[in-house]
Every structure is written in structure tokens, then in C-alpha cells.
C-alpha positions as CSV (number, residue, x, y, z in Angstrom):
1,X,-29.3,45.2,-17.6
2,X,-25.0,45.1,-18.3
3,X,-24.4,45.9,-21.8
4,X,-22.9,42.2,-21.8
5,X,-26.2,40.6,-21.2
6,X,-28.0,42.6,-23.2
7,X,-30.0,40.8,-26.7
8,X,-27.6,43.2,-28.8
9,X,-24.0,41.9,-27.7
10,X,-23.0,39.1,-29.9
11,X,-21.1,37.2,-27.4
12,X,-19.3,35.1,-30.6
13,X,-18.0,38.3,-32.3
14,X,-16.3,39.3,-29.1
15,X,-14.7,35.8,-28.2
16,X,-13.8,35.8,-31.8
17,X,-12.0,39.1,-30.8
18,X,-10.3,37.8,-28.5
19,X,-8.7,35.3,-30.1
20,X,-7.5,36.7,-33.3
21,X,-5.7,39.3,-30.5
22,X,-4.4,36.5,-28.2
23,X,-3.0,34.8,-32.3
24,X,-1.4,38.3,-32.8
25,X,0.1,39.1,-30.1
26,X,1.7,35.5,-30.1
27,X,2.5,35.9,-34.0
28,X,4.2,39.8,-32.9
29,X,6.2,39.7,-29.7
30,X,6.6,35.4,-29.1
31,X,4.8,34.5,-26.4
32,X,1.8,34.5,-24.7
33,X,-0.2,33.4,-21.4
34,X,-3.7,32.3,-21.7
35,X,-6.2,31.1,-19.5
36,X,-7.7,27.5,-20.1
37,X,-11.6,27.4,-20.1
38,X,-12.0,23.8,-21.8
39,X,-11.6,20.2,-20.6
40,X,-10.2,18.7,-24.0
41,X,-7.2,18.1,-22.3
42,X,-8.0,17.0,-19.0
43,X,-6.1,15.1,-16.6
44,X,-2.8,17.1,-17.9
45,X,-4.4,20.7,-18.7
46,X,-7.5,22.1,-15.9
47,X,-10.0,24.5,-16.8
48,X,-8.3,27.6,-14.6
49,X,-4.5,26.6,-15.4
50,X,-2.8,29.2,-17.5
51,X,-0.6,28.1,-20.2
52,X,2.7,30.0,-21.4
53,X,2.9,29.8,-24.9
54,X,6.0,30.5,-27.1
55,X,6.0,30.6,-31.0
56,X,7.6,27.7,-33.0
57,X,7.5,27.1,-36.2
58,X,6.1,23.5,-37.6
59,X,10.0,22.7,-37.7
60,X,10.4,23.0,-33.8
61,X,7.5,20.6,-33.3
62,X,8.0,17.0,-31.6
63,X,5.5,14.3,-31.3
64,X,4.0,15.1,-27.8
65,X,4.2,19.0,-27.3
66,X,1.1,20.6,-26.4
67,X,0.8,23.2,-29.1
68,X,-1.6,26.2,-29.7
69,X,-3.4,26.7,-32.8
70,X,-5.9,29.1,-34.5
71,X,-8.9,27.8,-36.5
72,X,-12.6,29.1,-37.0
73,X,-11.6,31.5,-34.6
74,X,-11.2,30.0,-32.2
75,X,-8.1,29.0,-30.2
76,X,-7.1,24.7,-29.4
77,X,-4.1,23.4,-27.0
78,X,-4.1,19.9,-28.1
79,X,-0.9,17.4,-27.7
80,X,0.7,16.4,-30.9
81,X,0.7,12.6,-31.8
82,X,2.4,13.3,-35.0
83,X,3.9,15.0,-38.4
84,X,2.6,14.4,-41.6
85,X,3.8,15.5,-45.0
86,X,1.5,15.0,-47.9
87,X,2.6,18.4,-49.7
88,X,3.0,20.9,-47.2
89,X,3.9,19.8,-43.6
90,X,1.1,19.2,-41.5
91,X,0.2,18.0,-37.5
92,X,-2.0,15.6,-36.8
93,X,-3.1,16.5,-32.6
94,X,-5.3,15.5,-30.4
95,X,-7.2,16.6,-27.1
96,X,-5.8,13.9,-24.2
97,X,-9.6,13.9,-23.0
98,X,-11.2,13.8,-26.5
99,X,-11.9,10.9,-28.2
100,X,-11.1,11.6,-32.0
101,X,-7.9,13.4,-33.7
102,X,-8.5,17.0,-35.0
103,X,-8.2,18.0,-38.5
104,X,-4.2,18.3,-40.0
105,X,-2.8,21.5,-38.0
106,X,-1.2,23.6,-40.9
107,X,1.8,25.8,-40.1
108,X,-0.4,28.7,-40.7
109,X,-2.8,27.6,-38.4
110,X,-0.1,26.8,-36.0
111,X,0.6,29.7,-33.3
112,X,3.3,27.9,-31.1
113,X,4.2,25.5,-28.1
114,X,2.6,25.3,-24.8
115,X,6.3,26.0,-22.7
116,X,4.6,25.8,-18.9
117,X,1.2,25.3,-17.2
118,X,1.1,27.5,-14.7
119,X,-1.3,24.9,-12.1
120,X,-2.6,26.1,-8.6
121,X,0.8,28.3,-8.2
122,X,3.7,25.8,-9.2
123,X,4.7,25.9,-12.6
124,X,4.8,22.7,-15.0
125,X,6.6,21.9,-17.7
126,X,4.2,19.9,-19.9
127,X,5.5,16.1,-20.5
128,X,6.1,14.8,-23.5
129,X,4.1,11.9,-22.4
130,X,1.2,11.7,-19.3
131,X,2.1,9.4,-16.4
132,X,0.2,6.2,-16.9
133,X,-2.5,7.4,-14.2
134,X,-3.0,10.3,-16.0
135,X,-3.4,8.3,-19.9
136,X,-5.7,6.1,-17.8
137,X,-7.6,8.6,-16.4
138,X,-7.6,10.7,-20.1
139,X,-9.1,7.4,-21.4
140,X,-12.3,6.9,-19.0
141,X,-12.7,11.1,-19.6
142,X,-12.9,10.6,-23.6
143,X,-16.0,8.5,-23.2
144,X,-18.2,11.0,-21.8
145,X,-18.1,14.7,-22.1
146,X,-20.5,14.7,-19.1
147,X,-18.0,12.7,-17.3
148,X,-15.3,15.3,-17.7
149,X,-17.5,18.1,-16.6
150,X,-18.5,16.2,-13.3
151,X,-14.9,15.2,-12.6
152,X,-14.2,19.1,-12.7
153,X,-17.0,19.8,-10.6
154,X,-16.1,17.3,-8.4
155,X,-12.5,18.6,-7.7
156,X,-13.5,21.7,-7.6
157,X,-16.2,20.5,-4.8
158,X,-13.0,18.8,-2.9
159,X,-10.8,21.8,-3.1
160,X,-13.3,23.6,-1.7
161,X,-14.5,22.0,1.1
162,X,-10.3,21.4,1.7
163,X,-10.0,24.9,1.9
164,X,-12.8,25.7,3.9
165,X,-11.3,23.1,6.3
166,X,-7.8,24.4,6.5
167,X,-9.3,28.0,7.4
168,X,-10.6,26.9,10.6
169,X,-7.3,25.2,11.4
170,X,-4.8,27.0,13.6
């Protein structure tokens, strides 16, 4: 049995690890690529797609970025719908696929702005706002989280069996 699958490797501590490095290596040198996992942002961010990150400050942020942020340890790339300022300045985001705002971002939560989304080789710059296909496909998605995780598996199913096509092609 792998040391990682064994009953004495707490798998929390380590992804807790992980992303209180990815936070300080973002917070040190400015930027940062990570690898998306989740489907909170689905149609505009895939599980796979790796997202350059660059650190702002609250003061750089705009209504619609995709921003990164620290909390519980864990790491969220959620879009901003906007600023609010009760007594310190605070953002108020939102997973496209999710179907309820998070918590106020605070700027010490706040690691930085999602620059590109690197996406089957091209790179992306994230928009400010989704084409209408993909806000009406982010709507049906936030009903169901079951329905997101099919409509990954089904892609990935189409990609697939494309690419098993095109490799008999000549």
C-alpha cells in the first residue's frame, strides 16, 4: 500500500499544504499558475484549465474579474459581481456555476486576479462578462451540482471519442 493511501496520511493536512504554499508564493514573487480541479465556475473555467494568477490588491479589482482567494484553507476563483464598503473594503463574488454569492472577500483573504486561462493549449483572457450562451449555460449548471459533474463527464466522453477518431484519420 503507497504511503498516500495509507489510514495514516491525512489527505486534508496535505491539500491544506498546498494551498497556504500556492497563497505564498502568490503573496512573495506575484504570480502564480494553478490547476483547476472544481466546477464552480463552469462554462468559463474547466476542471483541467490552468489559470495564471497575478497579485492585486482590493484597489485593482473591477466588477467581473475572476479573482483568487484564500479562506479555510482552501483556495476559490470566483468572478466578482461587486465592491462593498461597510468599514473595511470588501468583495462580494460568486461561482458562475454556483447558485449563491460567497461570503465578503476581505483584502486579506484576497490573493490576486485570474490574468489567463490557459484552455486545451490556447490561452484566454478571462471576460469581464460570459457570452450569453455561456451565462445561459452557467444558469441551468447552478441548479444541479450533479448536472455540472455529468456535463464534465460528458465533454470529456466527446473529446475522447474525437480524439480516438482523429487518430485513425490519415
Amino acid at each position: 500500500m503507497s504511503y498516500a493511501r495509507s489510514k495514516f496520511f491525512d489527505h486534508s493536512s496535505a491539500h491544506a499544504l498546498k494551498c497556504q504554499t500556492a497563497a505564498e508564493i502568490l503573496r512573495s514573487f506575484g504570480a502564480l499558475r494553478l490547476r483547476v480541479t472544481g466546477h464552480s465556475m463552469l462554462p468559463s473555467i474547466w476542471p483541467g484549465d490552468t489559470l495564471v494568477i497575478e497579485r492585486r490588491s482590493l484597489a485593482d479589482i473591477s466588477p467581473g474579474d475572476i479573482v483568487l482567494y484564500s479562506r479555510h484553507d482552501k483556495l476559490f476563483a470566483h468572478r466578482v459581481l461587486r465592491a462593498i464598503a461597510v468599514e473595511n473594503p470588501q468583495l462580494i463574488t460568486q461561482g458562475d456555476a454556483l447558485p449563491n454569492q460567497d461570503a465578503p472577500v476581505s483584502s486579506v483573504e484576497l490573493l490576486g486576479r485570474v490574468s489567463e486561462i490557459l484552455h486545451e493549449g490556447h490561452c484566454i483572457q478571462p471576460p469581464a462578462k460570459p457570452a450569453f450562451a455561456a451565462r445561459c449555460a452557467a444558469r441551468i449548471l447552478r441548479r444541479s451540482a450533479l448536472l455540472s459533474r455529468l456535463f464534465v463527464h460528458l465533454r470529456a466522453r466527446i473529446r475522447n471519442s474525437q480524439n480516438r477518431e482523429g487518430s485513425w484519420q490519415t
